[in-house]
C-alpha positions, 0 to 999 in steps of 0.5 A: 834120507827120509822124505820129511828130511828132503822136504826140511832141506828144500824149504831151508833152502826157500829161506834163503830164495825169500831173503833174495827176494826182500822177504824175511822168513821168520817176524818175531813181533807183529800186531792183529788188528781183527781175530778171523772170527771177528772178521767173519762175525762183521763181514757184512759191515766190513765188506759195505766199508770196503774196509781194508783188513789184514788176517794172519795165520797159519796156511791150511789149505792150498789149491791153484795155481798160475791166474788164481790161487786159493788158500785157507788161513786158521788164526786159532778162532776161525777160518777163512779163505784168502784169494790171490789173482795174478793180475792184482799181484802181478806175476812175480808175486804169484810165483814167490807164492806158488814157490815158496810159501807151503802147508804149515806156513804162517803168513800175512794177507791184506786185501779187501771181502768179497763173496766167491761165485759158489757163495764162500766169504773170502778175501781178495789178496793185495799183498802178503807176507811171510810171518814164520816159514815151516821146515817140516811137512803137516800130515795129509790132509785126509790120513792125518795123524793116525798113529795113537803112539805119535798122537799122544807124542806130538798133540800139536800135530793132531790138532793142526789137522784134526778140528774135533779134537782142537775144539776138545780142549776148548770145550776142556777149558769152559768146563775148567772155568764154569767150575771156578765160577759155580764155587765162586758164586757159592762163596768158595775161597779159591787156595792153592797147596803145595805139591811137594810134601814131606808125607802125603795122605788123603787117599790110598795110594802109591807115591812118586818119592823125590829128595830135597838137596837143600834140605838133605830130606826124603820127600813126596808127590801129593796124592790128594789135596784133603789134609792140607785143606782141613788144615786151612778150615781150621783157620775159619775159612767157611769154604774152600776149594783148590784145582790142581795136580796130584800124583799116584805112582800106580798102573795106566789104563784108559782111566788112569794116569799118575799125573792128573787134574783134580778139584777138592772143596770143602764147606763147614755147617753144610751136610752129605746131602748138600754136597750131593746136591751141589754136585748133581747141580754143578754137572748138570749145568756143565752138560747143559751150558757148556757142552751143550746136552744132557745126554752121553755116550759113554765107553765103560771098561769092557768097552761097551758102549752105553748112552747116558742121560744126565737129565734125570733124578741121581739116586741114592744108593747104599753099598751094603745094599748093592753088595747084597742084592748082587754079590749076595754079602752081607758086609755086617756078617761075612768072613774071610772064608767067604769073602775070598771065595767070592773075590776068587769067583770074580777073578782075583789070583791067590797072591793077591787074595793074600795080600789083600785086607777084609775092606780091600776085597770087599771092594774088589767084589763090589766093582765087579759085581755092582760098580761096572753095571752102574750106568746113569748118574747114581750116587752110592752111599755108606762104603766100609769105613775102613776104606774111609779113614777120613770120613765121620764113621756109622755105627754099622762100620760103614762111613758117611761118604757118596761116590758118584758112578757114572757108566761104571766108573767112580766120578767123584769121592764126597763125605762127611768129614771126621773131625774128632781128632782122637778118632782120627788118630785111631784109625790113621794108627790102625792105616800105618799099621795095615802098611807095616804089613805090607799095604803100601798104599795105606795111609801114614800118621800125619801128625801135623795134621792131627795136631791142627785138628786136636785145635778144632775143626768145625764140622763140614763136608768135602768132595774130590773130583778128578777133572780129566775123568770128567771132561773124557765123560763130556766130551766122550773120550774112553781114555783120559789121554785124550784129553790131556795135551801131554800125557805121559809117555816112555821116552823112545 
């Protein structure tokens, strides 16, 4: 038998030494009167009343014994220690205590404040009751929970104990609700879209494939929150955004996971550059509001550490450019020859070189070469347009689009829109055609969609953004997953 299995069996067996004794291990309803955070922003007021206060909690810490006993009880707002005495509990009541309340307990203590001798705002325990009694052990207070594997299985155990990573998902919280109330200031029409499509696009990317039984049809997981979007603009709604999952049934690193949080808007009569003018203001005010300073330290691929500072100027960058100063293509004049050369110096094998398109290795080159050493906010315009179906195209074959890199990794994607539906239809033809030869990542022809802009849309910018890539970069996580609460994981 395991020891946290001996520890199950004698705290089910305190159960029943609590019932013995007229207490009951498990309350299913009981009211809070003050948060301990309450208590402690009025201490002073309540401790000149003498007022008489309940706390409830789970119990995190626990020293003493005999005469005096010391705990610690967190209600999910704060801290506070509760101080037991024998000779105002009596000795049975001290025993109950010592015997049969443990680490993880959730309890109830009602006493009045007082400050101990070395200063700690306390409460002076008159009576207590057991609100839910805990059958497995808490990890050690000073180890923790070290394992990566178990802390990704069993977050609510991490956050018990590990207080950083507790306030991480609050500070994920504000982050979530600053961003509804930037787009809501701003005129933003908050939609929701449906996650099971019957054909997804928006983006280039694998899907999750499912079936609906009723229907008797083959059926998919949203990749992107895009066409379901414009087709909502087309209606006449001026702007709009949506915060939600997608799905992209693809490869795990530290910056990608197939399940993620993403945030899409889009706004008629507005143009690129206000798009990236708004996102340069939304993400400054995040830094500076939220969490508190503009600068970062950030891991990039390699795992190098770098700082990065948000209170500057983001320049504007074109991909041509780059991919000429530093990889040495011209993207308006490069061959085939050339440009698998160069993917193969960059370390492309020569399967994938095969597989892969002009636009696709071009951008292969330009991560490697560029992308990674990109390490303030810079927004780099003007990408192939074949890798941008979706967005208005340049006369050089490049397309009105930004992406936002920040310490080598792509933040956000934002551009110009197309909204010529006969364009449009030439080049999601000319994507259903490159996954016919085997890019199952392309794009298919949404007729839906074409058909609700061959009705009008009217000119507009829009942007995507994954929301669990931002909130790694705020809170300075080098993998997504630690700002999930359940990553997904193979089943043991």
């Amino acid at each position: 038998m395991s020891r946290e299995e001996e520890i199950r069996n004698i705290r089910i067996q305190k159960i029943a030494r609590l019932e013995e004794a007229g207490e009951y291990a498990y309350i299913p309803e009981v009211r809070q009167e003050f948060t301990i955070k309450d208590i402690l922003q009025h201490f002073e007021e309540f401790q000149g009343e003498q007022k008489y206060l309940s706390v409830m909690g789970r119990i995190v810490v626990k020293r003493g014994a005999g005469n005096i006993t010391f705990a610690k009880v967190f209600d999910g707002t704060e801290r506070i220690q509760v101080v037991l005495k024998k000779d105002l509990l009596g000795k049975e009541k001290m025993k109950m205590f010592e015997k049969l309340y443990d680490l993880g307990d959730f309890a109830v203590f009602s006493g009045t404040l007082f400050v101990t001798d070395r200063g700690e705002k306390s409460i002076l325990v008159d009576d207590f009751h057991m609100l839910t009694k805990s059958l497995r052990p808490l990890p050690e207070k000073w180890a923790g929970l070290k394992d990566q594997d178990e802390i990704y299985r069993k977050r609510y155990l991490q956050l018990i104990g590990d207080q950083e990573a507790f306030q991480r998902f609050i500070t994920r919280s504000k982050i979530i609700r600053a961003i509804r109330h930037f787009f809501d200031e701003r005129g933003f029409l908050e939609v929701e879209t449906p996650i099971l499509q019957n054909s997804t696009g928006g983006a280039m990317a694998r899907v999750f494939e499912t079936h609906h039984n009723d229907l008797d049809i083959g059926m998919v997981l949203r990749i992107s929150l895009e066409l379901e979007h414009k087709i909502i603009m087309t209606a006449g709604y001026p702007r709009i955004y949506e915060i939600g999952k997608a799905f992209r049934n693809e490869g795990s690193d530290p910056t990608h996971i197939q399940e993620f949080t993403m945030i899409e808007w889009y706004a008629a009569y507005a143009t690129l550059e206000q798009n990236m003018t708004w996102t340069e203001e939304l993400l400054k005010k995040l830094a500076r509001d939220v969490v508190g300073k503009m600068q970062f330290e950030v891991k990039d691929s390699d795992g190098d550490t770098h700082t990065v500072n948000f209170d500057q100027e983001w320049p504007r960058l074109r991909f041509p450019d780059l991919l000429k100063e530093h990889a040495g293509i011209d993207i308006q004049d490069v061959g085939r020859k050339e440009l698998e050369e160069k993917a193969r110096q960059y370390g492309l094998s020569a399967e994938d070189i095969q597989n892969t398109g002009d636009a696709n290795l071009i951008d292969y080159i330009y991560k490697k070469s560029v992308r990674n050493g990109i390490i303030h906010p810079t927004f780099v315009t003007d990408y192939p347009g074949d890798l941008k179906p979706l967005a208005q195209q340049n006369d050089d074959n490049t397309a009105r689009v930004a992406q936002l890199i920040i310490a080598g990794a792509e933040i956000t994607n934002q551009y110009a829109e197309l909204v010529n539906p006969l364009r449009q239809r030439e080049l999601l033809e000319a994507q259903a055609k490159a996954k016919q030869e085997g890019d199952d990542e392309a794009m298919d022809v949404d007729e839906r969609f074409l058909t609700a802009m061959e009705h009008g849309m009217p000119p507009m910018t829009g942007f995507g953004m994954g929301i669990d890539r931002l909130v790694a970069l705020l809170a300075e996580q080098g993998n997504l997953r630690d700002v999930i609460f359940f990553p997904i994981m193979k089943p043991r």
